[in-house]
mmCIF entry with sequence, helices, sheets and N, C-alpha, C, O atoms, coordinates in Angstrom:
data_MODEL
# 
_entry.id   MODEL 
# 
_entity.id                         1 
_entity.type                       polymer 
_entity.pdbx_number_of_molecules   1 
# 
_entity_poly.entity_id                      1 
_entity_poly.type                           'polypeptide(L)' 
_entity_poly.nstd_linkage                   no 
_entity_poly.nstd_monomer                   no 
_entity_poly.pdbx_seq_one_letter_code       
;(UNK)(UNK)(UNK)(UNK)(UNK)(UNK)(UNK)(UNK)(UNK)(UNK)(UNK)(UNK)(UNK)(UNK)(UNK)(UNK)
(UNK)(UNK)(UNK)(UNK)(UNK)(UNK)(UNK)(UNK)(UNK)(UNK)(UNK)(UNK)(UNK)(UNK)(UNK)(UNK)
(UNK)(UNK)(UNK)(UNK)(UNK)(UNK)(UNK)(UNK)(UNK)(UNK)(UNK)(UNK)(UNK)(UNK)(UNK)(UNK)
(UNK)(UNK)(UNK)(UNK)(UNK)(UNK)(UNK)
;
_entity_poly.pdbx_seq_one_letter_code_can   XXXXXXXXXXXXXXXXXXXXXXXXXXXXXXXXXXXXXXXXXXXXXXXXXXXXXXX 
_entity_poly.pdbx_strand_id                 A 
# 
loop_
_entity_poly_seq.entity_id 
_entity_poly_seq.num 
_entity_poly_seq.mon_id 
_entity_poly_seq.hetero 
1 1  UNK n 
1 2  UNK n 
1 3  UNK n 
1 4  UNK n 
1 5  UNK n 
1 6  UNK n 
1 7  UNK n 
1 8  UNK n 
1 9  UNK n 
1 10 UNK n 
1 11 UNK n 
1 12 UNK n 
1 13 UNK n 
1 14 UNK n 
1 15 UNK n 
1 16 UNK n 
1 17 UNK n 
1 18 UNK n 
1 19 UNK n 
1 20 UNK n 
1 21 UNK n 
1 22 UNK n 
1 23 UNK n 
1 24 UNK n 
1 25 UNK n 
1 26 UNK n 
1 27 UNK n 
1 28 UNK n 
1 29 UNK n 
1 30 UNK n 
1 31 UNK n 
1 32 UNK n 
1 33 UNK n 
1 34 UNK n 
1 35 UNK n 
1 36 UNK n 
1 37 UNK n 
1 38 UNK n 
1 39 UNK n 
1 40 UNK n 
1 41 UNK n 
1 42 UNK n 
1 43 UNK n 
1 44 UNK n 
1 45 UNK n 
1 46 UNK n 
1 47 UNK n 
1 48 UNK n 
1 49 UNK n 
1 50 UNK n 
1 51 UNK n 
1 52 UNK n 
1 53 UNK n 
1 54 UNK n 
1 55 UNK n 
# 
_struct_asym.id          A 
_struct_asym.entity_id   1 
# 
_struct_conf.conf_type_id            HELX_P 
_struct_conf.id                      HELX_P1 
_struct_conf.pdbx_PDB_helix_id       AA1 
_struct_conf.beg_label_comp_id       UNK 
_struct_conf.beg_label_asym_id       A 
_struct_conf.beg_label_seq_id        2 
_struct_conf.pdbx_beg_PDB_ins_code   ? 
_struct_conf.end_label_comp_id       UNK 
_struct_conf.end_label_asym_id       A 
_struct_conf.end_label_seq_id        31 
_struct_conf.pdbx_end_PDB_ins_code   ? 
_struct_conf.beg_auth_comp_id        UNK 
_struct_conf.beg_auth_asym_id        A 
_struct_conf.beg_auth_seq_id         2 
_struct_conf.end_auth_comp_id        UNK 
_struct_conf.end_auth_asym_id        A 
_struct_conf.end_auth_seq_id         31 
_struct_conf.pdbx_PDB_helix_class    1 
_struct_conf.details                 ? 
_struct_conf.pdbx_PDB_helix_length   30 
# 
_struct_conf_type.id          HELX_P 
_struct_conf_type.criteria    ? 
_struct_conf_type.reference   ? 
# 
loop_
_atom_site.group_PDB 
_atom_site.id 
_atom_site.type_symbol 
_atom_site.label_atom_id 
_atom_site.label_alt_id 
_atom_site.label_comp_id 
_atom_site.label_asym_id 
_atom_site.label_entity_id 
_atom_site.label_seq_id 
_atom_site.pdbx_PDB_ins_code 
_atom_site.Cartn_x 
_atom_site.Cartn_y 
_atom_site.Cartn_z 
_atom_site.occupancy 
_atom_site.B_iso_or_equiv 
_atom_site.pdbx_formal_charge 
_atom_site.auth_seq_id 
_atom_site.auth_comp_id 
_atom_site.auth_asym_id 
_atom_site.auth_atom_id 
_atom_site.pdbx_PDB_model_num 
ATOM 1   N N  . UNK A 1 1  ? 2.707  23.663  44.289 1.00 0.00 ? 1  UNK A N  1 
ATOM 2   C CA . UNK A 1 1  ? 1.484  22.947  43.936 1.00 0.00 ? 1  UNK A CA 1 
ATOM 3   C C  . UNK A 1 1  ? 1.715  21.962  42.798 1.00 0.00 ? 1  UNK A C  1 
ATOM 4   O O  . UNK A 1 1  ? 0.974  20.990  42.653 1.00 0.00 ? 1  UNK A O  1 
ATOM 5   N N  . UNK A 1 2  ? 2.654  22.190  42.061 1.00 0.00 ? 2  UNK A N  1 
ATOM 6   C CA . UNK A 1 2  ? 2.993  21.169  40.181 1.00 0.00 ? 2  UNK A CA 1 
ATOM 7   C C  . UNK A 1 2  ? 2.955  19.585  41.109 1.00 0.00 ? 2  UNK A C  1 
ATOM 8   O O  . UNK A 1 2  ? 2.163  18.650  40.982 1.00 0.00 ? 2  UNK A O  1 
ATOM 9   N N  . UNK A 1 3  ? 4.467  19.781  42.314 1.00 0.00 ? 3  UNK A N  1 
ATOM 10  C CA . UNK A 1 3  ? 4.236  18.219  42.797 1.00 0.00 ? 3  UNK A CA 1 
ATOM 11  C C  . UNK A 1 3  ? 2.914  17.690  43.411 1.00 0.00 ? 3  UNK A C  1 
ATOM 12  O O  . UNK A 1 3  ? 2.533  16.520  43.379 1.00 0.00 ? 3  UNK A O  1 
ATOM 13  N N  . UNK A 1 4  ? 2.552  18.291  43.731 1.00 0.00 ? 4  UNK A N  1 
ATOM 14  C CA . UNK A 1 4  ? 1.172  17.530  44.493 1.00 0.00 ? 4  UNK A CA 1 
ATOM 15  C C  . UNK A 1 4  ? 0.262  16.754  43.102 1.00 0.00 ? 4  UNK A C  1 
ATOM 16  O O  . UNK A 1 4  ? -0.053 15.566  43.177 1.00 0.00 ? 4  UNK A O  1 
ATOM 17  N N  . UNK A 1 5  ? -0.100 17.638  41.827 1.00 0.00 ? 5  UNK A N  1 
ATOM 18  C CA . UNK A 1 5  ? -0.503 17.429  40.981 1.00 0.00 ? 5  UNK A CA 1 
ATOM 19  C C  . UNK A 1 5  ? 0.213  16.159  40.800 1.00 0.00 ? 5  UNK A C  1 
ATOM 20  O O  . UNK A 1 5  ? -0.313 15.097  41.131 1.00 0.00 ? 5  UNK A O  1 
ATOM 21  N N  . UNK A 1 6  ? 1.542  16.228  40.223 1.00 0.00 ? 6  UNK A N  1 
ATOM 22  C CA . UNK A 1 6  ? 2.278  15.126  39.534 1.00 0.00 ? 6  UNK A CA 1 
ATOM 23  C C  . UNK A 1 6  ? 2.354  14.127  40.465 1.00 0.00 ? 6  UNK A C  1 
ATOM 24  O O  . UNK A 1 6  ? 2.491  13.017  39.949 1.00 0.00 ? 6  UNK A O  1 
ATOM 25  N N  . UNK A 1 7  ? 2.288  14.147  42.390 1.00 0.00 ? 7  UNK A N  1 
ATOM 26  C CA . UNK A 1 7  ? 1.983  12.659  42.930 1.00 0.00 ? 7  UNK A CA 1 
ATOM 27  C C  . UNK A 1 7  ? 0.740  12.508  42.676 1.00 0.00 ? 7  UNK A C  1 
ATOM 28  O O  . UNK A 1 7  ? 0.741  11.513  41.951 1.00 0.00 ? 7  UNK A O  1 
ATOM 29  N N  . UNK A 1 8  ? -0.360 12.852  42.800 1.00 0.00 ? 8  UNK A N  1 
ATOM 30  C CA . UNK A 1 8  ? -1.493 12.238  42.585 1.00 0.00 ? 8  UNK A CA 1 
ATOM 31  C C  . UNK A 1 8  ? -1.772 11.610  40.874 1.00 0.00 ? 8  UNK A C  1 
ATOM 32  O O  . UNK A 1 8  ? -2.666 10.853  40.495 1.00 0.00 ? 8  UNK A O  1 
ATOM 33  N N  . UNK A 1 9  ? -0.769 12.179  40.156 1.00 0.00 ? 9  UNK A N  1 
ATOM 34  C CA . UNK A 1 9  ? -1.168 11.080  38.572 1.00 0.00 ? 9  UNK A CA 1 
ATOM 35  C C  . UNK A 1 9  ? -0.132 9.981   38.800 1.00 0.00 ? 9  UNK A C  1 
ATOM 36  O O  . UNK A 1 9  ? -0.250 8.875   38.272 1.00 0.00 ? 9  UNK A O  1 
ATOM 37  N N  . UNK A 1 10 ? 0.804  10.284  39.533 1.00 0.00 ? 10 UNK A N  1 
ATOM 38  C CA . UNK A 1 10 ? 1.590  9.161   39.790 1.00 0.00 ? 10 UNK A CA 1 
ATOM 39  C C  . UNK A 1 10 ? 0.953  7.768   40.560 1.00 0.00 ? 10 UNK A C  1 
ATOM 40  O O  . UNK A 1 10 ? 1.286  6.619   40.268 1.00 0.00 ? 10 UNK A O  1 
ATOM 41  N N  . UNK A 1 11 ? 0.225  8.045   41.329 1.00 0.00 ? 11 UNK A N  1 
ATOM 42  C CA . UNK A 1 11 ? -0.345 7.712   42.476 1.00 0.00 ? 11 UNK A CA 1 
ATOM 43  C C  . UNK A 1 11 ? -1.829 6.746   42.042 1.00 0.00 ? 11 UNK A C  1 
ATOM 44  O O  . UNK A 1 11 ? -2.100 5.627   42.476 1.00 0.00 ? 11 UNK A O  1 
ATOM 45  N N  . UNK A 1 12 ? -2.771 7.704   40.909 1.00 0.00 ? 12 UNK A N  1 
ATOM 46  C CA . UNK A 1 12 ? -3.367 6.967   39.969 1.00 0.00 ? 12 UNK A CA 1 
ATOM 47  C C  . UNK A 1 12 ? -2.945 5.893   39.316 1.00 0.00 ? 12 UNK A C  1 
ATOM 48  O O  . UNK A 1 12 ? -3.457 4.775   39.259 1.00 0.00 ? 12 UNK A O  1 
ATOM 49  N N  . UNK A 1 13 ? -1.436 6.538   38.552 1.00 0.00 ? 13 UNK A N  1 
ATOM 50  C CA . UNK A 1 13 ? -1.508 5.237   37.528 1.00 0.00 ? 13 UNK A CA 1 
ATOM 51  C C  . UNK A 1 13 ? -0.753 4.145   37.522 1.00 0.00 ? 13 UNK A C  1 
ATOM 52  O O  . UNK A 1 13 ? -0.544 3.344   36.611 1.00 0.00 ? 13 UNK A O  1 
ATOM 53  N N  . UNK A 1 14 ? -0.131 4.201   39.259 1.00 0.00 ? 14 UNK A N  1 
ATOM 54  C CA . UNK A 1 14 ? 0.087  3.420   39.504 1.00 0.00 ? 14 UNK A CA 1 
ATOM 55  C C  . UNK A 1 14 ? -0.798 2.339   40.366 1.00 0.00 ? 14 UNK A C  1 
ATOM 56  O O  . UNK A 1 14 ? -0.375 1.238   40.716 1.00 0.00 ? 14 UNK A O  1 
ATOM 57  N N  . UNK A 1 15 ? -1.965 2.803   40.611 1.00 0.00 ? 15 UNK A N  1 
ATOM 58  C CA . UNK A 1 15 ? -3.182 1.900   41.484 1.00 0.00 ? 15 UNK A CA 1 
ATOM 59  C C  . UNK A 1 15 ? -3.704 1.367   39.718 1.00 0.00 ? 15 UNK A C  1 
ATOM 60  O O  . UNK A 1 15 ? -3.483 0.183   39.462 1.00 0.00 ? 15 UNK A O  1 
ATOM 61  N N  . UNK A 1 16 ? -4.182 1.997   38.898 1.00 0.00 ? 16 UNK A N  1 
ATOM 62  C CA . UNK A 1 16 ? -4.606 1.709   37.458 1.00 0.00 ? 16 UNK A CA 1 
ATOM 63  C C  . UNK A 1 16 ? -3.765 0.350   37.109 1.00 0.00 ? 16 UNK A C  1 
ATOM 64  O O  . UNK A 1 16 ? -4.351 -0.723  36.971 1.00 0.00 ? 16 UNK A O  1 
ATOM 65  N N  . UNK A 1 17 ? -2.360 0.475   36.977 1.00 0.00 ? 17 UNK A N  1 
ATOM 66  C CA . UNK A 1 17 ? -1.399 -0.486  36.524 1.00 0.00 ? 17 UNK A CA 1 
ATOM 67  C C  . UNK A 1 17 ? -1.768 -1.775  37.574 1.00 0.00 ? 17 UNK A C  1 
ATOM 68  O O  . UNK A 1 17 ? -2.210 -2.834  37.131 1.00 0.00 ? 17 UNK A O  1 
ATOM 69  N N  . UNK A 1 18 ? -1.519 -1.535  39.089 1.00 0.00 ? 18 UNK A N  1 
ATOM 70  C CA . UNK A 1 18 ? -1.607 -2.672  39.853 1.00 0.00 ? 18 UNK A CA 1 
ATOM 71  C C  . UNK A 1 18 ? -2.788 -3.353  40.114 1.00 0.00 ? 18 UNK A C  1 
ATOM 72  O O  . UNK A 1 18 ? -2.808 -4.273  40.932 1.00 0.00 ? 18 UNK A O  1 
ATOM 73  N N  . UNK A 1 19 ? -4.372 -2.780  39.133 1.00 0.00 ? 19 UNK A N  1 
ATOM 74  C CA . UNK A 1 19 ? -5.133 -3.534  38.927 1.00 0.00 ? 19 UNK A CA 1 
ATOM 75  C C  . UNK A 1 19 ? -5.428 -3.725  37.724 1.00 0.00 ? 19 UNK A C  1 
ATOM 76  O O  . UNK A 1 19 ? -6.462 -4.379  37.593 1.00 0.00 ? 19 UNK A O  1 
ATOM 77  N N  . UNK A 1 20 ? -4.727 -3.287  36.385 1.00 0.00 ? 20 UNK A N  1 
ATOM 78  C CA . UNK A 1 20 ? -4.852 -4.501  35.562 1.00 0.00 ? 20 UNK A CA 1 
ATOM 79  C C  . UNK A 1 20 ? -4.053 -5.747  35.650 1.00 0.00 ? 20 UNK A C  1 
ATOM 80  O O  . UNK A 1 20 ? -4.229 -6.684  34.872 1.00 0.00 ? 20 UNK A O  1 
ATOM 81  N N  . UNK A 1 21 ? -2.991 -5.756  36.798 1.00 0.00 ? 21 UNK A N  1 
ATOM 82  C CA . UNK A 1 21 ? -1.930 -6.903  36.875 1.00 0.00 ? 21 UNK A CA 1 
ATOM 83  C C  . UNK A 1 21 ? -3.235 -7.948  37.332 1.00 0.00 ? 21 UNK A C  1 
ATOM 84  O O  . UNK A 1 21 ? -3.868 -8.766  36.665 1.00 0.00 ? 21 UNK A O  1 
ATOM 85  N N  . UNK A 1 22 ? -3.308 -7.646  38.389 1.00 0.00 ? 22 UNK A N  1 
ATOM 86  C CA . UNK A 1 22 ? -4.539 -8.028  38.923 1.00 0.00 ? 22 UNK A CA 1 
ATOM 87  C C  . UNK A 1 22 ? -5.577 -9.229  38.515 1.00 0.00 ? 22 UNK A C  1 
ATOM 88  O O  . UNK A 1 22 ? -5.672 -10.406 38.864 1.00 0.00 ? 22 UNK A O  1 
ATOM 89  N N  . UNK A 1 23 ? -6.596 -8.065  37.264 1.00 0.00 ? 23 UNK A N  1 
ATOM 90  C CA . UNK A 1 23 ? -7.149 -8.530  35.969 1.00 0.00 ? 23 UNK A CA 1 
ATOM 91  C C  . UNK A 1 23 ? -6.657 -9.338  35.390 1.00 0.00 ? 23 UNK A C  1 
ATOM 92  O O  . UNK A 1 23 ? -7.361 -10.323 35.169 1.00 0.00 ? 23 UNK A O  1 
ATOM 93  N N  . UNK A 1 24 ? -5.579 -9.344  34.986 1.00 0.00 ? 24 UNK A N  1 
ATOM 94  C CA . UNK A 1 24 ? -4.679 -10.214 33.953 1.00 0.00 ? 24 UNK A CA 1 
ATOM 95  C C  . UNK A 1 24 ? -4.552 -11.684 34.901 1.00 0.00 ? 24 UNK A C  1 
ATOM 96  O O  . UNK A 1 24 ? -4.713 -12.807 34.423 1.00 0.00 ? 24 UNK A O  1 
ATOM 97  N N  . UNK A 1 25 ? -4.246 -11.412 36.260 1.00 0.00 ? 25 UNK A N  1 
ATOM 98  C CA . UNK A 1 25 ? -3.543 -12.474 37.001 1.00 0.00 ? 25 UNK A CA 1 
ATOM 99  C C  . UNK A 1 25 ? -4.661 -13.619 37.153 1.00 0.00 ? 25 UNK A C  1 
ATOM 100 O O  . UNK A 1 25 ? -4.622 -14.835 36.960 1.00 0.00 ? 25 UNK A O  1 
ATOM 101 N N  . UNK A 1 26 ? -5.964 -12.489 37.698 1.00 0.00 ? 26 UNK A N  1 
ATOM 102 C CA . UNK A 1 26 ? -7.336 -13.806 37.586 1.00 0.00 ? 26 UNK A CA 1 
ATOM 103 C C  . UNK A 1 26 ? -7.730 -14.060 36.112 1.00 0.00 ? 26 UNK A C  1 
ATOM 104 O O  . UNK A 1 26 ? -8.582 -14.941 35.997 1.00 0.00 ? 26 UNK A O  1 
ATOM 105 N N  . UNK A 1 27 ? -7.393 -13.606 35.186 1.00 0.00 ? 27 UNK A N  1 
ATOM 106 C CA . UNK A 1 27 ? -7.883 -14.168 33.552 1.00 0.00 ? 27 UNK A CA 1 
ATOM 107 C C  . UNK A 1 27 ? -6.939 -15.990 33.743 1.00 0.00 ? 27 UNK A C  1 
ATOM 108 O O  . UNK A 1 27 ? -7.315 -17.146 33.547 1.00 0.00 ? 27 UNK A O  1 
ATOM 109 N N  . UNK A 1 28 ? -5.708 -15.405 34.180 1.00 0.00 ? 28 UNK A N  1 
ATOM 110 C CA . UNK A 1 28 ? -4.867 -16.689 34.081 1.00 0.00 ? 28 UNK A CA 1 
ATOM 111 C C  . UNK A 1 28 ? -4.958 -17.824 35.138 1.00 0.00 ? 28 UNK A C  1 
ATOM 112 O O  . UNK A 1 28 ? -4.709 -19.028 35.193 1.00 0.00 ? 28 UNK A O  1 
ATOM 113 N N  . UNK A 1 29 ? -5.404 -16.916 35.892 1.00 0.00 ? 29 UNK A N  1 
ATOM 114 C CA . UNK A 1 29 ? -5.632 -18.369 36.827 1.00 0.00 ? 29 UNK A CA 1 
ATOM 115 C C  . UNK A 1 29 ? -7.401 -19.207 36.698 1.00 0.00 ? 29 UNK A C  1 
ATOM 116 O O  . UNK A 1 29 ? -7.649 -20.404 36.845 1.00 0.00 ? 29 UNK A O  1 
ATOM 117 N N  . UNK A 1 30 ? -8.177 -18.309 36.447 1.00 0.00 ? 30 UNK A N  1 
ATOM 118 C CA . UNK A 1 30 ? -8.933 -19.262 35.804 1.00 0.00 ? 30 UNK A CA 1 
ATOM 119 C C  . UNK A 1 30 ? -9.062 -19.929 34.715 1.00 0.00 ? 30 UNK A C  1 
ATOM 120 O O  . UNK A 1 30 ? -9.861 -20.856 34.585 1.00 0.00 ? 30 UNK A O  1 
ATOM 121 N N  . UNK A 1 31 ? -8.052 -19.393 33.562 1.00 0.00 ? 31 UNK A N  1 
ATOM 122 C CA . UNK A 1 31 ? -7.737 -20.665 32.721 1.00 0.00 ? 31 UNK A CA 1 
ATOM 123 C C  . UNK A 1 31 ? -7.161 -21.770 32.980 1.00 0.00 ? 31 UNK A C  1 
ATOM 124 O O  . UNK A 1 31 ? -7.647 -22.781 32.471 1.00 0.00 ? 31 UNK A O  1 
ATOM 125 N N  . UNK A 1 32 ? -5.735 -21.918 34.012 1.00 0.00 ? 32 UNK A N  1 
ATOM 126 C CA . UNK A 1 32 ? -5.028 -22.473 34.536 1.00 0.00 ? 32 UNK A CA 1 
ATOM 127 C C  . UNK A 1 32 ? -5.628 -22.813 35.168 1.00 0.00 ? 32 UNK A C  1 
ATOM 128 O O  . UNK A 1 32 ? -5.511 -21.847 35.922 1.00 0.00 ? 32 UNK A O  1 
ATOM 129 N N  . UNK A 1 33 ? -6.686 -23.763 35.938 1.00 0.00 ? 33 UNK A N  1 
ATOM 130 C CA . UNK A 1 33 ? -6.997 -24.151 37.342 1.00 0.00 ? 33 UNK A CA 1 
ATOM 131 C C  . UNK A 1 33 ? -6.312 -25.077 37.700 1.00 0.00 ? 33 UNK A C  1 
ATOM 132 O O  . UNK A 1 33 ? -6.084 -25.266 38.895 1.00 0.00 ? 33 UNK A O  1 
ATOM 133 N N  . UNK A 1 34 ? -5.807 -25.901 36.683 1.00 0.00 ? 34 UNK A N  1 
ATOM 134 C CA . UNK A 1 34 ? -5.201 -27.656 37.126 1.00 0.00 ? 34 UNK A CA 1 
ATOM 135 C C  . UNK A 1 34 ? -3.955 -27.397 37.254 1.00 0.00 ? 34 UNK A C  1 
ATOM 136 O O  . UNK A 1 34 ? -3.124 -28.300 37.347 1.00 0.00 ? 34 UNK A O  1 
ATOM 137 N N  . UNK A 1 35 ? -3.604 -25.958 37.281 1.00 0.00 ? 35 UNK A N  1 
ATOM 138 C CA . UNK A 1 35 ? -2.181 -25.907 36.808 1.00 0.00 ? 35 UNK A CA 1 
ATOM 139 C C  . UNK A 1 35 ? -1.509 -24.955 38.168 1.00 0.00 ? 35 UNK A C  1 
ATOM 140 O O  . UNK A 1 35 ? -0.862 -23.908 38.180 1.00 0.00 ? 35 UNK A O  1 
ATOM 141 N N  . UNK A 1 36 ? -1.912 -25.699 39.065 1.00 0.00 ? 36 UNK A N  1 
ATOM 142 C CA . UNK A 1 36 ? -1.897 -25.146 40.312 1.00 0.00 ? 36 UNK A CA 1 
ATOM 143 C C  . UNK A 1 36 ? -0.321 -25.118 41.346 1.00 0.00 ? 36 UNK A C  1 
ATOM 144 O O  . UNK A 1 36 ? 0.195  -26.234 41.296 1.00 0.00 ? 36 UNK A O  1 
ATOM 145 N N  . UNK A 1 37 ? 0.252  -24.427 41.956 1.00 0.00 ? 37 UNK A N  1 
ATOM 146 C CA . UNK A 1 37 ? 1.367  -24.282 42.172 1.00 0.00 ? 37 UNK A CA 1 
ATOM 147 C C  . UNK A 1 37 ? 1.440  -24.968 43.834 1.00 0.00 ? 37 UNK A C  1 
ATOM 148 O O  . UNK A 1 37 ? 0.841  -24.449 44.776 1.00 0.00 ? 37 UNK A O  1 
ATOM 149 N N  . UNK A 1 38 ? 2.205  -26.090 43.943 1.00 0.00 ? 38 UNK A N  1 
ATOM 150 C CA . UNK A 1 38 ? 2.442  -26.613 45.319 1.00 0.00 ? 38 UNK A CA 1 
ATOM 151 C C  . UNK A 1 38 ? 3.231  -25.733 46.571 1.00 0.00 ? 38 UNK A C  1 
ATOM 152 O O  . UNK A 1 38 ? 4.305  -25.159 46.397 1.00 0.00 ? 38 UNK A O  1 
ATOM 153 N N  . UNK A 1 39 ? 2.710  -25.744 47.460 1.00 0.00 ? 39 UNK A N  1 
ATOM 154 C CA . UNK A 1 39 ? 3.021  -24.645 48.453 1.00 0.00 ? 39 UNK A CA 1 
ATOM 155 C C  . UNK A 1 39 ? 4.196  -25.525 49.597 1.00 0.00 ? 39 UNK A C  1 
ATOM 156 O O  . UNK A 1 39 ? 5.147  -25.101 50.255 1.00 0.00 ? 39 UNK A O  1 
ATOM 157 N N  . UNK A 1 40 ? 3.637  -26.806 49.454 1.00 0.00 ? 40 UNK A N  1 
ATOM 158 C CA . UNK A 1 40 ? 4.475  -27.549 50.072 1.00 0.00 ? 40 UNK A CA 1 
ATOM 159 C C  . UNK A 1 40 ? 4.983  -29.356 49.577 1.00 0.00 ? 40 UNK A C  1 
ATOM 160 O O  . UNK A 1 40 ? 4.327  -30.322 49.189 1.00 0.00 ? 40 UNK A O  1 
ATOM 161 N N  . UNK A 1 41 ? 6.288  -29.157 49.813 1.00 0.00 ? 41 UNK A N  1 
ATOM 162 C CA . UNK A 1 41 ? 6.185  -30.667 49.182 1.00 0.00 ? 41 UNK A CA 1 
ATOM 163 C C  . UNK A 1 41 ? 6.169  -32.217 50.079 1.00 0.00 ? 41 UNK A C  1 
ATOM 164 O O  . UNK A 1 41 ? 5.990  -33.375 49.705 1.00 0.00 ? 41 UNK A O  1 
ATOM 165 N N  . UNK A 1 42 ? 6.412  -31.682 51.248 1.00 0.00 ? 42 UNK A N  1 
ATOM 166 C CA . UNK A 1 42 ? 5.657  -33.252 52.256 1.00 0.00 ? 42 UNK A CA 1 
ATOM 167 C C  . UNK A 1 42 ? 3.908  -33.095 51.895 1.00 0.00 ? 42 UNK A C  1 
ATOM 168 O O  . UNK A 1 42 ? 3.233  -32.302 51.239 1.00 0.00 ? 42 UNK A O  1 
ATOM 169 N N  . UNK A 1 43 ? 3.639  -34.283 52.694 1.00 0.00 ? 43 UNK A N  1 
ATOM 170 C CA . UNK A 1 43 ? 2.083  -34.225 52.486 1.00 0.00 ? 43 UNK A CA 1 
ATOM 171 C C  . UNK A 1 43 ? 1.675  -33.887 54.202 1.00 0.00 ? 43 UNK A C  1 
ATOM 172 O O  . UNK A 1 43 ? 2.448  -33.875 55.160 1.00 0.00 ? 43 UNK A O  1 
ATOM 173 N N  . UNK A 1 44 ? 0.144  -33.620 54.180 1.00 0.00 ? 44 UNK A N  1 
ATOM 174 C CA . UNK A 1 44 ? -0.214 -33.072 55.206 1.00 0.00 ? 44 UNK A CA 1 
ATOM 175 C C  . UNK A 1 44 ? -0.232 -34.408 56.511 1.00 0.00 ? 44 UNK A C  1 
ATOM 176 O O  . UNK A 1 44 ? -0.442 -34.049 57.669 1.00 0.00 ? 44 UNK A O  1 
ATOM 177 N N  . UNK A 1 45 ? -0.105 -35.232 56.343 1.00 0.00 ? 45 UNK A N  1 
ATOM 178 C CA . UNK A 1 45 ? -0.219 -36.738 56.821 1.00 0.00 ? 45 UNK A CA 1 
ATOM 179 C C  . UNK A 1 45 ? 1.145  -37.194 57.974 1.00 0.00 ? 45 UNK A C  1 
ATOM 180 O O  . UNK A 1 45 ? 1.193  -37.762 59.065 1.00 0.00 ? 45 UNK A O  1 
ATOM 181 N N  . UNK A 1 46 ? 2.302  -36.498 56.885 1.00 0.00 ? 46 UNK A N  1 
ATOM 182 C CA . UNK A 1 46 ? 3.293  -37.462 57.248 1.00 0.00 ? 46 UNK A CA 1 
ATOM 183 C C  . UNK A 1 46 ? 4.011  -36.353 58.522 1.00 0.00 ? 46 UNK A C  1 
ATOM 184 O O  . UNK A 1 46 ? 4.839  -36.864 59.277 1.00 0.00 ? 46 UNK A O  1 
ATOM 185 N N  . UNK A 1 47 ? 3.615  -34.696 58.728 1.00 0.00 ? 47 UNK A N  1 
ATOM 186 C CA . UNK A 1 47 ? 4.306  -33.987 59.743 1.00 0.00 ? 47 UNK A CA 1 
ATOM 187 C C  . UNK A 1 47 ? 3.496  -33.857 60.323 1.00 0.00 ? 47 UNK A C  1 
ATOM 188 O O  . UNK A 1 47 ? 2.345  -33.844 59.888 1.00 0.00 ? 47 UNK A O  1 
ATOM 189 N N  . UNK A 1 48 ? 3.930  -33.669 61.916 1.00 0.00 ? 48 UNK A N  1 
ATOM 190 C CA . UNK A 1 48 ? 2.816  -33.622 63.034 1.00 0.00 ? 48 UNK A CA 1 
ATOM 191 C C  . UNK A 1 48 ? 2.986  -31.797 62.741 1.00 0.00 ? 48 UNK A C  1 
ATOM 192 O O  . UNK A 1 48 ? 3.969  -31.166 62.352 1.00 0.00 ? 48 UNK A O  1 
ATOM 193 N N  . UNK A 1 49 ? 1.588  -31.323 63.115 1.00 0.00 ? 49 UNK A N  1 
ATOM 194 C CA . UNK A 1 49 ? 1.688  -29.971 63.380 1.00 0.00 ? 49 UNK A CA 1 
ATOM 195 C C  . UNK A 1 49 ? 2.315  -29.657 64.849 1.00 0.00 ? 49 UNK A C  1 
ATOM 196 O O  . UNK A 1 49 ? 2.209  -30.314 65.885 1.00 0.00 ? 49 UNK A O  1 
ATOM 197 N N  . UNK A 1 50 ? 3.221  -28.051 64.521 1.00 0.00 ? 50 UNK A N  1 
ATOM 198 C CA . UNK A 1 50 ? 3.779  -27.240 65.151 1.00 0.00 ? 50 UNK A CA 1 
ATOM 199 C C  . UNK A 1 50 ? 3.077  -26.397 66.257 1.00 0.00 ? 50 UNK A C  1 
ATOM 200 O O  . UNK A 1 50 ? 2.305  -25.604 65.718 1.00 0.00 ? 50 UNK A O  1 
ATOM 201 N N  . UNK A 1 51 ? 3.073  -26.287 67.630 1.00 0.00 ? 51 UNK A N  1 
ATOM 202 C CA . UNK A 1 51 ? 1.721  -25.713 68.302 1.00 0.00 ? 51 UNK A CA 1 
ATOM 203 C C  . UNK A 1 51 ? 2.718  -24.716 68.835 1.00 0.00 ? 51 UNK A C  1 
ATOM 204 O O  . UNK A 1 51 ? 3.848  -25.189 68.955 1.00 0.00 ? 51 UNK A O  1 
ATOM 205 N N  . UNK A 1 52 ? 2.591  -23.545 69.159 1.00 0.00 ? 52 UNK A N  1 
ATOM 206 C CA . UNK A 1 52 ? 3.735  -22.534 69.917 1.00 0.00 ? 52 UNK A CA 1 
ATOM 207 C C  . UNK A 1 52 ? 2.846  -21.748 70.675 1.00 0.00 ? 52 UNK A C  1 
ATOM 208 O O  . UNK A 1 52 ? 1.931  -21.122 70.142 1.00 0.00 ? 52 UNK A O  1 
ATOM 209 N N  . UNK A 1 53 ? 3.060  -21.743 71.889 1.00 0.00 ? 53 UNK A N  1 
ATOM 210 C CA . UNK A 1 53 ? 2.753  -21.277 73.073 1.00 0.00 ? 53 UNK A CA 1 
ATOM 211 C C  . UNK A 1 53 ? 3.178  -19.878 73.507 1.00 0.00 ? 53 UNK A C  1 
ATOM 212 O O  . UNK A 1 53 ? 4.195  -19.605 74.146 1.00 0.00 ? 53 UNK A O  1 
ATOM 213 N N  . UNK A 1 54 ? 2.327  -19.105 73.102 1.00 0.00 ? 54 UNK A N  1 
ATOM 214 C CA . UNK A 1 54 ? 3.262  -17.960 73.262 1.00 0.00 ? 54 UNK A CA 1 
ATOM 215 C C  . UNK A 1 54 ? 2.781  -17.176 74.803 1.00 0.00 ? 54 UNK A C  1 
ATOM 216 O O  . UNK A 1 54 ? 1.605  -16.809 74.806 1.00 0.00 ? 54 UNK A O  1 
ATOM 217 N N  . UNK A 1 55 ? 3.501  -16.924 75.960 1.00 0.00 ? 55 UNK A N  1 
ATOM 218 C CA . UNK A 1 55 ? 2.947  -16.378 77.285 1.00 0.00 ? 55 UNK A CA 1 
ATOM 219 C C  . UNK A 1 55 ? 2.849  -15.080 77.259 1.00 0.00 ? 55 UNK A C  1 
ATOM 220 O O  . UNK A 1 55 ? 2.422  -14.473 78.241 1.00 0.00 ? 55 UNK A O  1 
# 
């Protein structure tokens, strides 16, 4: 029974930890708004989109 105990605080404080990352991550990105990270560097203009046909 000790492990069951010790996964479930494990198990807590690690959901606890991965939402103050979370917290922290939207504090910074709404300070940052202009400071926005490019996902791609052509523009949407210059590549024809990709269509895949799948049967």
């Amino acid at each position: 029974m000790r492990k069951v105990h010790r996964k479930i605080f494990a198990g807590a404080l690690l959901c606890g930890c991965n939402l103050f990352a979370l917290y922290v991550a939207s504090c910074v990105a709404e300070k940052a708004e202009n400071l926005g990270v490019t996902v791609s560097i052509t523009g949407t203009e210059e590549v024809l989109p990709i269509i895949t046909l799948d049967a």
